[in-house]
TIMIVO-824863 format. One record per residue (C-alpha): residue in three letters; z, y, x. Coordinates in steps of 0.05 Angstrom, whole numbers, padded with zeros to 5 digits, always signed. Each point is the difference from the previous one (the first is absolute). Example, Ala and Ser with C-alpha at 12.3 -4.5 7.8 and 13.67 -1.06 7.14 Angstrom:
<sites>
Ala+00156-00090+00246/Ser-00013+00069+00027/
</sites>
This chain:
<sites>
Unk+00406-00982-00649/Unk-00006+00067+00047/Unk-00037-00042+00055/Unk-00045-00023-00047/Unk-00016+00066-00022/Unk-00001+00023+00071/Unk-00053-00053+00018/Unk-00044+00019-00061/Unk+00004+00077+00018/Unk-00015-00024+00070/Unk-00065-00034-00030/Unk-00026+00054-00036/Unk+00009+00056+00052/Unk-00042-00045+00049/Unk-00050-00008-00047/Unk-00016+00068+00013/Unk-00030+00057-00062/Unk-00028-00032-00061/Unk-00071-00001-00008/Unk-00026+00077-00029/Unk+00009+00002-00078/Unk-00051+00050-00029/Unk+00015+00046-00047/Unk-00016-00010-00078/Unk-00028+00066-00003/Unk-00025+00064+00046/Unk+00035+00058+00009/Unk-00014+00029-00060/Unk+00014+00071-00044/Unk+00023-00034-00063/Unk+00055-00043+00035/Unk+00026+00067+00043/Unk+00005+00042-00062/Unk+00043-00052-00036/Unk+00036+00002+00062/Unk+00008+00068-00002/Unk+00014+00012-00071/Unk+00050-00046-00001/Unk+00041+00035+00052/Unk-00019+00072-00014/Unk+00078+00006-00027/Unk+00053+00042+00010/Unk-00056+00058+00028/Unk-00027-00056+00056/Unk-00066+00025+00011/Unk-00005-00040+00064/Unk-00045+00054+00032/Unk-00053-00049+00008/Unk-00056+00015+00046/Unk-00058-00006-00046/Unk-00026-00038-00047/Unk-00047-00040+00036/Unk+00061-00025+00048/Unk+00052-00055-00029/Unk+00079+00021+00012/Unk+00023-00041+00059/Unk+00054-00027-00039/Unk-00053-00042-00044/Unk-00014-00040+00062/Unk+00037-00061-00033/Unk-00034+00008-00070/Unk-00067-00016+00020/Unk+00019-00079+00020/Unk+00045-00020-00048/Unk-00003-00061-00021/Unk-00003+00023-00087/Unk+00032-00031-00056/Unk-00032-00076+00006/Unk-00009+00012+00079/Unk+00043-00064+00045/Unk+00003+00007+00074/Unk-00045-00029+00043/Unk+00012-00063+00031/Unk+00014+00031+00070/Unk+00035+00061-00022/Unk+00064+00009+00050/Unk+00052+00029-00058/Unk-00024-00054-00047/Unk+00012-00056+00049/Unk+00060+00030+00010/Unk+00031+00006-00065/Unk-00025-00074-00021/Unk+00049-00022+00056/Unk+00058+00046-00021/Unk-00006-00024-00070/Unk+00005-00068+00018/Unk+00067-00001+00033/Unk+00022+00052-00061/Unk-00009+00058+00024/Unk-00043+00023-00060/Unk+00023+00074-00024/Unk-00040+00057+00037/Unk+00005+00077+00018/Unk-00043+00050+00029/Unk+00038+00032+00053/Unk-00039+00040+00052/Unk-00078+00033+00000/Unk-00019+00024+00066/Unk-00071+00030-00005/Unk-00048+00034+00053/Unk-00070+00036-00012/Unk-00053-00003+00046/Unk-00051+00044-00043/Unk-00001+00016-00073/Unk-00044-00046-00040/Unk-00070+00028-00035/Unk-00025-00034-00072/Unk-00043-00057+00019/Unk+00033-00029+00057/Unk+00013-00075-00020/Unk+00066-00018+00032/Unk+00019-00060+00028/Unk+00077-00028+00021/Unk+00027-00048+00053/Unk+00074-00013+00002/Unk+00047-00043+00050/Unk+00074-00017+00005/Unk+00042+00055+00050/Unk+00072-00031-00014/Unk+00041-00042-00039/Unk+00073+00005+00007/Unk+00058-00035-00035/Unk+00042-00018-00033/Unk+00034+00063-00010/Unk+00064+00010-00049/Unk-00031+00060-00050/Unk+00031+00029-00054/Unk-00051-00032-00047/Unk+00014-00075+00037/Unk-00017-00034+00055/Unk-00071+00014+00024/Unk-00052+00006+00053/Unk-00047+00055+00020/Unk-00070-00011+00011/Unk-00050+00053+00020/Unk-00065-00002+00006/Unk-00048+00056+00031/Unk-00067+00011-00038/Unk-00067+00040+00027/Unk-00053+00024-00044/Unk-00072+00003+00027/Unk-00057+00042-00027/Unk-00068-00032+00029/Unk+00041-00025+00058/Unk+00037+00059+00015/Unk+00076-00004-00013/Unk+00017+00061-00039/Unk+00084-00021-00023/Unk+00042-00039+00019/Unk+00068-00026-00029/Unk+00066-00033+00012/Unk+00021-00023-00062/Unk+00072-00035-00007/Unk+00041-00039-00057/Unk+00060-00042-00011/Unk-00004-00069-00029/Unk+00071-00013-00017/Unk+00040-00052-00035/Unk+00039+00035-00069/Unk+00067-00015-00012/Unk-00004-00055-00050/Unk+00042+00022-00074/Unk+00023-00049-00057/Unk-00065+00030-00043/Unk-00056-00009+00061/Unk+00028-00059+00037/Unk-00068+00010+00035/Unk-00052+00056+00019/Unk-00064-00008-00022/Unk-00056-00001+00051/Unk-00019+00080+00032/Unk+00054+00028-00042/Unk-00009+00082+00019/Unk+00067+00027-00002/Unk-00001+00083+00022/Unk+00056+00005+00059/Unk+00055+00038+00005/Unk+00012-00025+00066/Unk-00034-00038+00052/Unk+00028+00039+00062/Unk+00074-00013+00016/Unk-00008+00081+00006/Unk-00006+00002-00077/Unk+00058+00000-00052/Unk-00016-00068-00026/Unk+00002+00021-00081/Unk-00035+00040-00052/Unk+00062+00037-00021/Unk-00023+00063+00016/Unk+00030+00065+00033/Unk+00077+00012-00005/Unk+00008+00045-00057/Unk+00052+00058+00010/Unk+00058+00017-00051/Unk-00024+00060-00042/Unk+00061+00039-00032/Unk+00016+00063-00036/Unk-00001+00042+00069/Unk-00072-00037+00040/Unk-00035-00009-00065/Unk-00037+00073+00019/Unk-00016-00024+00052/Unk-00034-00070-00016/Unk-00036+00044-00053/Unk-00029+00049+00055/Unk-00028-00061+00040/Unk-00036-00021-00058/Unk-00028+00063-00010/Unk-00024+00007+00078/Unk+00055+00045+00010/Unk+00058-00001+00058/Unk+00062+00031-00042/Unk+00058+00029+00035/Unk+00066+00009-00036/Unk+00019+00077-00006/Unk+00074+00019-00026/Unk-00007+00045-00047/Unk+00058+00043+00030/Unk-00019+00012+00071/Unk-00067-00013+00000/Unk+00022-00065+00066/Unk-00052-00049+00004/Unk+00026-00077+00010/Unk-00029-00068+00007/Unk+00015-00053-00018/Unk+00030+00028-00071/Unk+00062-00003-00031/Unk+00042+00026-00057/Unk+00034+00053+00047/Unk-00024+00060+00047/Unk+00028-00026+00062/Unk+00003+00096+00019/Unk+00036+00027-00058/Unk+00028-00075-00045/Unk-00044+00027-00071/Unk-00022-00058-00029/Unk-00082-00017-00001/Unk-00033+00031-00055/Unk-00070-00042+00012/Unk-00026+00065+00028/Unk-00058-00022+00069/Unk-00049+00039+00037/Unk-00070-00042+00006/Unk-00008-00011+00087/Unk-00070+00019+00036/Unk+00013-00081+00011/Unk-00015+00018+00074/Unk+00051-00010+00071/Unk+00007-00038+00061/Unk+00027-00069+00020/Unk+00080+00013+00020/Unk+00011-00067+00007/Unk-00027-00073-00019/Unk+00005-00073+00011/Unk-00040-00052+00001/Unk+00027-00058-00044/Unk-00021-00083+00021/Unk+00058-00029-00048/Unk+00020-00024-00042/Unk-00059-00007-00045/Unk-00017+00059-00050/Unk-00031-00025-00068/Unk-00068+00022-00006/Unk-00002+00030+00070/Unk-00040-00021+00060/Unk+00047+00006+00060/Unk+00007+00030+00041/Unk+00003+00069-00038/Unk+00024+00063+00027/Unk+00044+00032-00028/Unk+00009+00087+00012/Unk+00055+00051-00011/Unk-00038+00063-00013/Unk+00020+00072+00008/Unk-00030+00043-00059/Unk-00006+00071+00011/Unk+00040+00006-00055/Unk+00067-00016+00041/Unk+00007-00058-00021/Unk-00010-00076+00025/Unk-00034-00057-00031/Unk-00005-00076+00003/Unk-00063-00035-00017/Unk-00059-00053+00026/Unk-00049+00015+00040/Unk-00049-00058-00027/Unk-00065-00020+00040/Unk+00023+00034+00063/Unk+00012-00037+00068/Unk+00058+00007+00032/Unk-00031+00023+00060/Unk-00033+00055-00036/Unk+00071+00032-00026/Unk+00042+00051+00043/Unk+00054+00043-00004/Unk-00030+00079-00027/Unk-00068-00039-00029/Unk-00027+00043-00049/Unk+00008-00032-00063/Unk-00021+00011-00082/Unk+00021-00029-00057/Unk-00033-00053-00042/Unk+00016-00038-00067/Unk-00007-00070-00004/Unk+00002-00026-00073/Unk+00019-00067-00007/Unk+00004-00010-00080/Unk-00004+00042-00063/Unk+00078+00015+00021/Unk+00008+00006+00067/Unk-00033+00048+00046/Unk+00027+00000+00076/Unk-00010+00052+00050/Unk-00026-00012+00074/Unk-00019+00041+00061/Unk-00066+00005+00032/Unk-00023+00029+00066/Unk-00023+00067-00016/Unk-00058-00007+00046/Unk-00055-00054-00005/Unk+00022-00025-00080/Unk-00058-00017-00049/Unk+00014+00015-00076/Unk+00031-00043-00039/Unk-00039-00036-00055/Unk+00022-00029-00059/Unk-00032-00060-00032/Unk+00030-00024-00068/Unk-00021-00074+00001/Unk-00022-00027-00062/Unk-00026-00064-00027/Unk-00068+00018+00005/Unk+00008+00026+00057/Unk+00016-00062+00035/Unk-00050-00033-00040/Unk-00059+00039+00010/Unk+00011+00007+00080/Unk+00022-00079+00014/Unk-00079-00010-00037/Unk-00021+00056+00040/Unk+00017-00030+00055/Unk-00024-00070-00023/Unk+00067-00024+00008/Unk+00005-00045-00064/Unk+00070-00027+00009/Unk+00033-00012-00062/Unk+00063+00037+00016/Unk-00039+00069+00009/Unk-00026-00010-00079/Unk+00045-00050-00036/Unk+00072+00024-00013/Unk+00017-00063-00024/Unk-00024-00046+00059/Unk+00039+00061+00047/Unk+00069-00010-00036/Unk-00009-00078-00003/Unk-00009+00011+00082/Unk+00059+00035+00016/Unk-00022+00075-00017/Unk+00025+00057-00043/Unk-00077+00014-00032/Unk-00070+00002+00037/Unk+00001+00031+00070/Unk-00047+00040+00038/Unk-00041-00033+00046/Unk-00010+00000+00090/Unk-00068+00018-00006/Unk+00015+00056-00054/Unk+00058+00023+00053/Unk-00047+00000+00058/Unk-00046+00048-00040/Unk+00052+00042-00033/Unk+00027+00012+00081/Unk-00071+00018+00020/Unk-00015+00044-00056/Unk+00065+00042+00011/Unk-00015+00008+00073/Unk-00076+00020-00005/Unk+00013+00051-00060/Unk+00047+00024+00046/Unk-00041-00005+00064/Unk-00056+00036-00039/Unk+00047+00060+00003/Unk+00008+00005+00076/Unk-00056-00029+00027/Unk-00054-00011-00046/Unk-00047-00033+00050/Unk+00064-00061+00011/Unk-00011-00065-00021/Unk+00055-00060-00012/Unk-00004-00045+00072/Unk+00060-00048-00026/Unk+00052-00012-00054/Unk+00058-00046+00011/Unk+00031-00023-00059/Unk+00072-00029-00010/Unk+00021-00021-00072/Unk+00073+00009-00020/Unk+00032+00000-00071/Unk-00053-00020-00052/Unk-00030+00056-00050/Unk+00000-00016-00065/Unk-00037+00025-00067/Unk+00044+00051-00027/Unk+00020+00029+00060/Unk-00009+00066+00041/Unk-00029-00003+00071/Unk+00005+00058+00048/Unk-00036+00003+00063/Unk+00027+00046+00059/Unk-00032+00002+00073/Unk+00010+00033+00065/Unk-00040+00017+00059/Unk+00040-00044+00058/Unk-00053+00007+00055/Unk-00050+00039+00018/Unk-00057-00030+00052/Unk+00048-00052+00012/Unk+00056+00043+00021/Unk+00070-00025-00040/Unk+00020+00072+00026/Unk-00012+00032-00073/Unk+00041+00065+00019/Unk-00050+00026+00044/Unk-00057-00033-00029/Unk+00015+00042-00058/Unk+00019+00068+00036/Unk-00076-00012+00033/Unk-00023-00011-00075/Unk+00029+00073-00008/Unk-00042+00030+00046/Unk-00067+00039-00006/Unk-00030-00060+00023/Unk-00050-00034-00029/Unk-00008-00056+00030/Unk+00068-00016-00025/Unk-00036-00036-00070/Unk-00038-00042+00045/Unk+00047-00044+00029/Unk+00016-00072-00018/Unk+00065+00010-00056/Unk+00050-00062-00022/Unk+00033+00004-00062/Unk+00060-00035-00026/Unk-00001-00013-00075/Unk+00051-00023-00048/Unk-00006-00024-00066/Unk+00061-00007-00045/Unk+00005-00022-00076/Unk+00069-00015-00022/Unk+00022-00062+00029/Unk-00007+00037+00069/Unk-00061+00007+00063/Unk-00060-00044-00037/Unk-00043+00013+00068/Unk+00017+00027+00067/Unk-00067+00013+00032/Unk-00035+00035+00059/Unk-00069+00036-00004/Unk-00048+00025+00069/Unk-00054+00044-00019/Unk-00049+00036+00051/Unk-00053+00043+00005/Unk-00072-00032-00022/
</sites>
């Protein structure tokens, strides 16, 4: 079947982009303050520009197809996915968003979109099945002026058949876990680490934002990790700590490629911090680059809570780090942002239609990620550079994020007019300066909910 599938994609990439498809409605105020409502969570103001001006992350809203729309007859992704179901490949995933911005778009401009195959590759052994890859790139045109452009990719894979669903039925969306062989390949979630009589202090500090530090009550030694024994004088632990400033630098650290972590997007680093406590610690570094850790990097501590019982801590570059925000995920939520969006896909409303297609409860949306990764960057932006606007966003979907759940977005500054030399981009940032805030920034953002990284995702913002 693959050189079928092969001669088919090799069709409709020489057929060229489909013929423009207009948009149902202008850019309009109504539509961008649903938008924005919607995602105003977890503090997300989005520092949008104005009112007059649509977020850049809305770029896909305005030509969706709608609840009754069908692709057009020429459309590249439909084409493409009438093939893939035919030889039974019919279950689908979002996987990657890669957005850029020309200009910000003003209410009135009528919108229209032209999209063409880029690749199709397959099959590839996922941990969802055996599937193929098809992206497509789409531009968006206001009165003949491209103003967005996309590369937009999915999976169309082939479910493991069970004895109750012998067969898949037709566009099945199942959220991944895994559709990079980089990715654990479950939705187990993060190891879980044995709490006892002498950690349990500890476990209870990281829930409460706090970096404990066992203290014996007889000598006053600190020691980490802790135990039931002063390792200076032999008293036993009396569940006495001292609360760290949750600040030191990178002793050591290794980068870890295998074996597979569940819910964790290798390759991860992973740091041995001195505190200035004394003591050494052991913990992630999530949403950092390898290339971007070294040994004496300034670090701080951050909490990353993946349930209502666990809360882990992680190190962040002390220089460069955006504040965390905390989004608690709830059924309207995903609701009311999938409509939002005008993404009307039963699994984003219907709990019932999720479970019977492989999920836990209703999930949160691509679009809805794209604007939640936007929104965190301008607010922040807004801080530093008030005049910035968003240039790109490149989206990569992990774990799925279900109703119910707690999403936590963290972000970095990796680059600073292009420069992946973020140690003296940010000594520069230090100085008197100025011009400093005026210089194209990238940010790295993570989002995590409790099965592990829901979105990996890169932002460029510039100067208007």
């Amino acid at each position: 079947m693959s050189p079928e599938i092969l001669a088919a994609a090799a069709r409709v990439a020489a057929a060229g982009e489909s013929r423009p498809r207009e948009a149902r409605d202008p850019v309009n105020l109504p539509m961008i303050r649903n938008w924005a409502e919607a995602l105003a969570v977890g503090g997300l103001t989005g520092g949008d520009p104005d009112p007059d001006t649509a977020p850049p992350a809305m770029i896909q809203v305005w030509t969706m197809p709608g609840l009754h729309g069908v692709r057009a007859d020429d459309d590249p992704l439909g084409q493409m996915v009438q093939v893939l179901d035919e030889a039974g490949y019919t279950s689908v995933v979002a996987t990657n968003c890669d957005q850029t911005y020309q200009r910000y778009l003003k209410l009135g401009e009528r919108l229209t979109v032209r999209t063409r195959l880029v690749d199709v590759a397959g099959p590839k052994r996922t941990a969802l099945g055996e599937g193929w890859f098809v992206t497509t790139r789409s531009t968006w045109f206001s009165a003949g002026e491209p103003v967005a452009a996309m590369d937009f990719r999915i999976l169309k894979f082939r479910p493991p058949a069970t004895a109750s669903n012998p067969t898949s039925p037709t566009n099945t969306i199942i959220p991944s876990s895994s559709t990079s062989p980089t990715n654990t390949g479950n939705n187990t979630g993060p190891m879980r680490p044995l709490i006892t009589r002498d950690t349990a202090f500890f476990w209870a500090g990281a829930a409460a934002g706090e970096l404990r530090i066992q203290r014996c009550g007889n000598c006053g030694a600190l020691r980490h990790p802790p135990g039931p024994m002063c390792p200076s004088c032999g008293e036993g632990g009396d569940g006495g700590y001292v609360v760290a400033a949750g600040t030191g630098e990178v002793y050591s650290y290794v980068v870890h490629h295998h074996p597979p972590v569940p819910g964790k997007r290798l390759p991860m680093v992973v740091a041995l911090v001195q505190l200035p406590e004394g003591v050494r610690m052991v913990g992630e570094m999530p949403g950092v680059r390898p290339d971007q850790v070294r040994i004496g990097l300034p670090v701080r501590a951050t909490f990353m809570r993946v349930d209502e019982d666990l809360t882990l801590p992680a190190w962040r570059p002390a220089e460069g780090t955006l504040p965390d925000v905390v989004i608690d995920v709830t059924p309207t939520f995903v609701i009311s942002s999938a409509l939002a969006t005008r993404d009307f896909q039963d699994v984003h409303h219907d709990r019932d239609r999720a479970v019977a297609r492989g999920a836990k409860d209703i999930f949160v949306n691509i679009l809805t990620t794209t604007g939640l990764v936007q929104r965190y960057v301008s607010g922040w932006a807004g801080t530093v550079a008030p005049d910035a606007t968003v240039r790109a966003v490149s989206v990569r979907l992990g774990v799925p994020c279900h109703a119910g759940e707690t999403l936590t977005f963290s972000g970095q500054v990796t680059g600073v007019d292009g420069s992946a030399d973020h140690r003296a981009d940010h000594r520069a940032d230090h100085r008197a300066d100025h011009r400093a805030d005026h210089r194209e920034r990238v940010v790295s953002v993570t989002g995590r909910c409790g099965l592990g990284d829901h979105v990996t995702a890169t932002v460029r913002i510039a100067p208007c």
